[in-house]
C-alpha positions in Angstrom: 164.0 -13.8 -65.6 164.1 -12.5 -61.9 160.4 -11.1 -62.7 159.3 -14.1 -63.7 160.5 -15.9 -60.2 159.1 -13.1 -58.3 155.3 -13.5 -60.3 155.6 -17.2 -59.7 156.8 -16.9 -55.8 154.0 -14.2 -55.6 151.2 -16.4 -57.0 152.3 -19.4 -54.8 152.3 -17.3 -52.1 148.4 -15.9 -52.6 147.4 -20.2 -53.2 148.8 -20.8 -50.1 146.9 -17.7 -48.4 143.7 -19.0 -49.9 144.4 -22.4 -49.2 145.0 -22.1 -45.5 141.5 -19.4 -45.3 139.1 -22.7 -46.5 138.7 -23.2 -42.8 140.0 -25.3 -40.1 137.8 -27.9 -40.4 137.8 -28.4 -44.2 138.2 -31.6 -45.1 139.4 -31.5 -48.9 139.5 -35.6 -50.0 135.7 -36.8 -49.9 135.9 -39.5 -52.3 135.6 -43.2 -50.1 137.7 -45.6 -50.8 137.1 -47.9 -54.4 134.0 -44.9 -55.5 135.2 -41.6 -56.7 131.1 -40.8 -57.4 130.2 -40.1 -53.5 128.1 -36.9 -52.5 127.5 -36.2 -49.2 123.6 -36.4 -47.5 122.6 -34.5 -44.5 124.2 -32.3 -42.3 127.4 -32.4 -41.4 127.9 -33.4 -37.7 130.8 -32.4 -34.9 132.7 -33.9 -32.2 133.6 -31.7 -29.0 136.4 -31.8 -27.0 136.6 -29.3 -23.7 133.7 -27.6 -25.6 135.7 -27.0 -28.8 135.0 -28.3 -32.7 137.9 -31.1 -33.3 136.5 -33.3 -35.9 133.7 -33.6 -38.8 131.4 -36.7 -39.3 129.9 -36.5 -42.6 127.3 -39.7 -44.3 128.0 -40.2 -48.3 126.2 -41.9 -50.6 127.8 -43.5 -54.0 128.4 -46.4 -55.7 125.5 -48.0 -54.4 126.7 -47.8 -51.0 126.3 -45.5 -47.6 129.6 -44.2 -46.4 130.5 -42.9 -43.3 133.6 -40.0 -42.6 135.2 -38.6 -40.2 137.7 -35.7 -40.2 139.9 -34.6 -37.6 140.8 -30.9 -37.4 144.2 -29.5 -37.7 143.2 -26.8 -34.7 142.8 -30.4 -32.7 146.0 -32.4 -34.2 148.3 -29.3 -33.0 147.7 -30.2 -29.5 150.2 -33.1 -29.5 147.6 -35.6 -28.2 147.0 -39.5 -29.3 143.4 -40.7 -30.5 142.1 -43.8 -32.0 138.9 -42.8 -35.0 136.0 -45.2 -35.9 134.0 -44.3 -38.7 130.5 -46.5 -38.8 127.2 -46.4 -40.7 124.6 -45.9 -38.2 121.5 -48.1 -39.5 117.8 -47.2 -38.3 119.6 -45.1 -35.5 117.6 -44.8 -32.3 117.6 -47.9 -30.0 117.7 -50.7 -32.1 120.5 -49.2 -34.2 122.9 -51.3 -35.6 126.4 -50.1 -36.8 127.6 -51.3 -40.2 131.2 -50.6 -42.2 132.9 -50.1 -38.6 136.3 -49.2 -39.4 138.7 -48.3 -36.7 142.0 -46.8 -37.2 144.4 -46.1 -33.7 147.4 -44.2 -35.5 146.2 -40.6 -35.1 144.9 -40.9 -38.3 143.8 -37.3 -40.0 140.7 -38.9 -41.8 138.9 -42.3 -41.4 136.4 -44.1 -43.9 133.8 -46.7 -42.8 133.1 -49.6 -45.1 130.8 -49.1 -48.2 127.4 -50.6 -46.6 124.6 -51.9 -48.5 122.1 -49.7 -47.1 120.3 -47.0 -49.5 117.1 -48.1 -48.8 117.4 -48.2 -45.1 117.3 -45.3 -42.2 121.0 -44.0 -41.7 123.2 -42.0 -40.2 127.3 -41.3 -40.7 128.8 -42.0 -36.8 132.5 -41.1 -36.0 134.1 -41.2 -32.7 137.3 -40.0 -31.7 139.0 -41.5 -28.5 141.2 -39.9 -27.4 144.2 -41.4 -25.1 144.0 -40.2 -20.6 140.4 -38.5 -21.9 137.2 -40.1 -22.9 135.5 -40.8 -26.3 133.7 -38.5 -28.0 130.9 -39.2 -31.1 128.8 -37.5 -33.1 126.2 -38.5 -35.6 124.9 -37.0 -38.5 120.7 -36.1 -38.9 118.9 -39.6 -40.3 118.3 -40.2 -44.2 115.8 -42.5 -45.1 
């Protein structure tokens, strides 16, 4: 019996090794809200804070929809600081863009969804922005799919 523990304490023990090595800005749930069938389009985009990484923006398609996500990094949530996300699809971006699916959440969230946006035949790009409380804002945009 005590071998048995110690394999299964051992082989929790290399999951959670490999686990915590998928990078610090990983984010694991990519299904929006309501569609379980999203795949991510384009590059995935960064927002900086005092010139460091703290959050993902990523654009999804699915469902019929555009999505956009945003991701905040555990490196960044360690700090002990307070930040409001908003998630938005960023529709024929340039200067006549128009935001779609704004969704904002101000509880420190760790992940944000926009809206599903009915917008697969337009120009898009997934926008986050993460303010954060006595700084600034800071956004990020993924490349365009048309």
């Amino acid at each position: 019996m005590g071998g048995t523990v110690k394999f299964v304490l051992a082989a929790a023990a290399s999951l959670a090794l490999v686990a915590g090595g998928l990078g610090a800005g990983v984010a694991q749930a990519e299904s929006a809200p309501g569609c379980s069938s999203t795949v991510q389009i384009g590059s995935t985009a960064y927002a900086k804070f005092q010139g460091q990484d703290i959050a993902s923006v990523k654009q999804f398609k699915g469902c019929g929809k555009n999505w956009a996500y945003i991701y905040v990094w555990e490196s960044f949530r360690q700090r002990g600081l307070h930040w409001i996300l908003t998630a938005a699809v960023d529709v024929n971006p340039g200067p006549h863009a128009v935001y779609k699916g704004g969704v904002d959440n101000p509880n420190d969230p760790v992940e944000l969804w926009s809206k599903g946006t009915d917008t697969l035949s337009d120009c898009t790009a997934g926008y986050g922005l993460i303010s954060v409380y006595q700084y600034d804002n800071y956004p990020a945009w993924t490349d365009t799919r048309c």
